[in-house]
C-alpha positions in Angstrom: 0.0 0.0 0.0 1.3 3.3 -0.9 1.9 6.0 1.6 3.2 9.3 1.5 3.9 10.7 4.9 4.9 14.6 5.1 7.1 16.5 7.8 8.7 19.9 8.3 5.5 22.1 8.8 5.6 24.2 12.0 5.0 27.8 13.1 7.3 30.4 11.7 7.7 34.3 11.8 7.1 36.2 8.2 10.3 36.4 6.0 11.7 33.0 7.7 12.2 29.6 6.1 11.0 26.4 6.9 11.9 22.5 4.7 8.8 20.4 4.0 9.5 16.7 3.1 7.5 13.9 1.9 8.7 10.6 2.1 7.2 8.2 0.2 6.6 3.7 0.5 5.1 1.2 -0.8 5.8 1.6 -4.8 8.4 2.4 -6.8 9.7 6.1 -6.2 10.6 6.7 -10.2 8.5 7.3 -12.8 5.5 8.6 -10.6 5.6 13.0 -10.6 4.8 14.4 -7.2 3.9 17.8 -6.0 2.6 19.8 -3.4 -0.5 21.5 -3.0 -2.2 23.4 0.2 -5.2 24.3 1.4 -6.0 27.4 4.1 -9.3 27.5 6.0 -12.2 27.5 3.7 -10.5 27.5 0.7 -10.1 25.5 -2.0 -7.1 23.0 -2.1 -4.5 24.5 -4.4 -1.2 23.8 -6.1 2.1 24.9 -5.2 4.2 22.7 -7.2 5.3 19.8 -8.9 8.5 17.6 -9.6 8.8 15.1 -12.5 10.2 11.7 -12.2 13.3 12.5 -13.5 13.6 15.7 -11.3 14.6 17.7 -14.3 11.4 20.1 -14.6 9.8 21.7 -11.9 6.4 23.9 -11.8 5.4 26.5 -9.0 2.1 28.2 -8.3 3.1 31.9 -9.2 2.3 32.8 -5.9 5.2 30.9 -4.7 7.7 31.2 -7.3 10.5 32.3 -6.8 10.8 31.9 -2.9 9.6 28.0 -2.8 12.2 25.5 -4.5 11.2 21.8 -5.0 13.7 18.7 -5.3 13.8 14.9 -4.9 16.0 12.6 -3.5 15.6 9.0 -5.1 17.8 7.5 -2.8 15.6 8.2 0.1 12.4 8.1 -1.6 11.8 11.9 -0.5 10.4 15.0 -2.1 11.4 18.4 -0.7 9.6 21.9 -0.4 12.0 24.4 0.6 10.1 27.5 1.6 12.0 30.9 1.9 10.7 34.3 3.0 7.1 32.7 3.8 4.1 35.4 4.1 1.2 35.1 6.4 -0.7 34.3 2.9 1.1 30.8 2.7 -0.6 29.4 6.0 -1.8 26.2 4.9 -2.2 22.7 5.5 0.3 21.5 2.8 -0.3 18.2 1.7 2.3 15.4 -0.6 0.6 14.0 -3.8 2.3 11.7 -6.7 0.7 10.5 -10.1 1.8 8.8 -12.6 3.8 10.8 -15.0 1.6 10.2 -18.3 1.9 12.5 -21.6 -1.5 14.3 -20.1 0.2 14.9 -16.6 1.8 18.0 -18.5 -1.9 19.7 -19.2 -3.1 18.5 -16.2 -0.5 19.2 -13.3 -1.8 22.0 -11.9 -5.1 19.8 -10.7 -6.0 17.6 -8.2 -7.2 14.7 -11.1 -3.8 13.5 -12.0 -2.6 12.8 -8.7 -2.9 9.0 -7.0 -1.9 8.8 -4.0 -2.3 11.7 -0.8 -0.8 12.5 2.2 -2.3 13.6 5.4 -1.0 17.1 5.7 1.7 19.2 7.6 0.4 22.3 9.2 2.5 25.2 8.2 1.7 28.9 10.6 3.5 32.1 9.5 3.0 34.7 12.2 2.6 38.2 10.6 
């Protein structure tokens, strides 16, 4: 069974950094794309950005970009978010997703459709 299992999130001041990871098990870690996406208080979940398989091409919300930087590690099965001078605006509940990395994942990135497998969230405060 696939997990994904996030960490990092945490209360931080406005203009500090904090390193979101996801680690993932239960599959393969190639060939599947994974990104982040959060979700604030009654709002809609939204994304922040994606890695491919291969870790050559990455994709940022224009909100974040920028200031957010994502990377993978194959050898330890792990997706990062690094997060860098983080606005009150970016309080969320950020949450891990991977899909399979199909020619429509390319269109399709930016929504919640392509993605498989979820995980449960890291809470993530900046403090105006």
């Amino acid at each position: 069974q696939v997990q994904l299992v996030e960490s990092g999130g945490g209360l931080v001041q406005a203009g500090g950094s904090l390193r979101l990871s996801c680690v993932a098990s239960g599959r393969p870690f190639s060939r599947y794309a994974t990104a982040w996406f959060r979700q604030a208080p009654g709002r809609e979940r939204e994304f922040v950005s994606a890695v491919t398989w291969s870790g050559l091409r990455t994709y940022y919300a224009d909100s974040v970009k920028g200031r957010f930087t994502i990377s993978r590690d194959d050898t330890k099965n792990t997706v990062y978010l690094q997060m860098n001078s983080l606005k009150s605006e970016d309080t969320a509940v950020y949450y891990c997703a991977d899909g399979r990395e199909t020619p429509d994942f390319f269109a399709y990135y930016r929504r919640k459709d392509p993605y498989e497998h979820w995980g449960m969230g890291t809470q993530v405060t900046v403090s105006s």
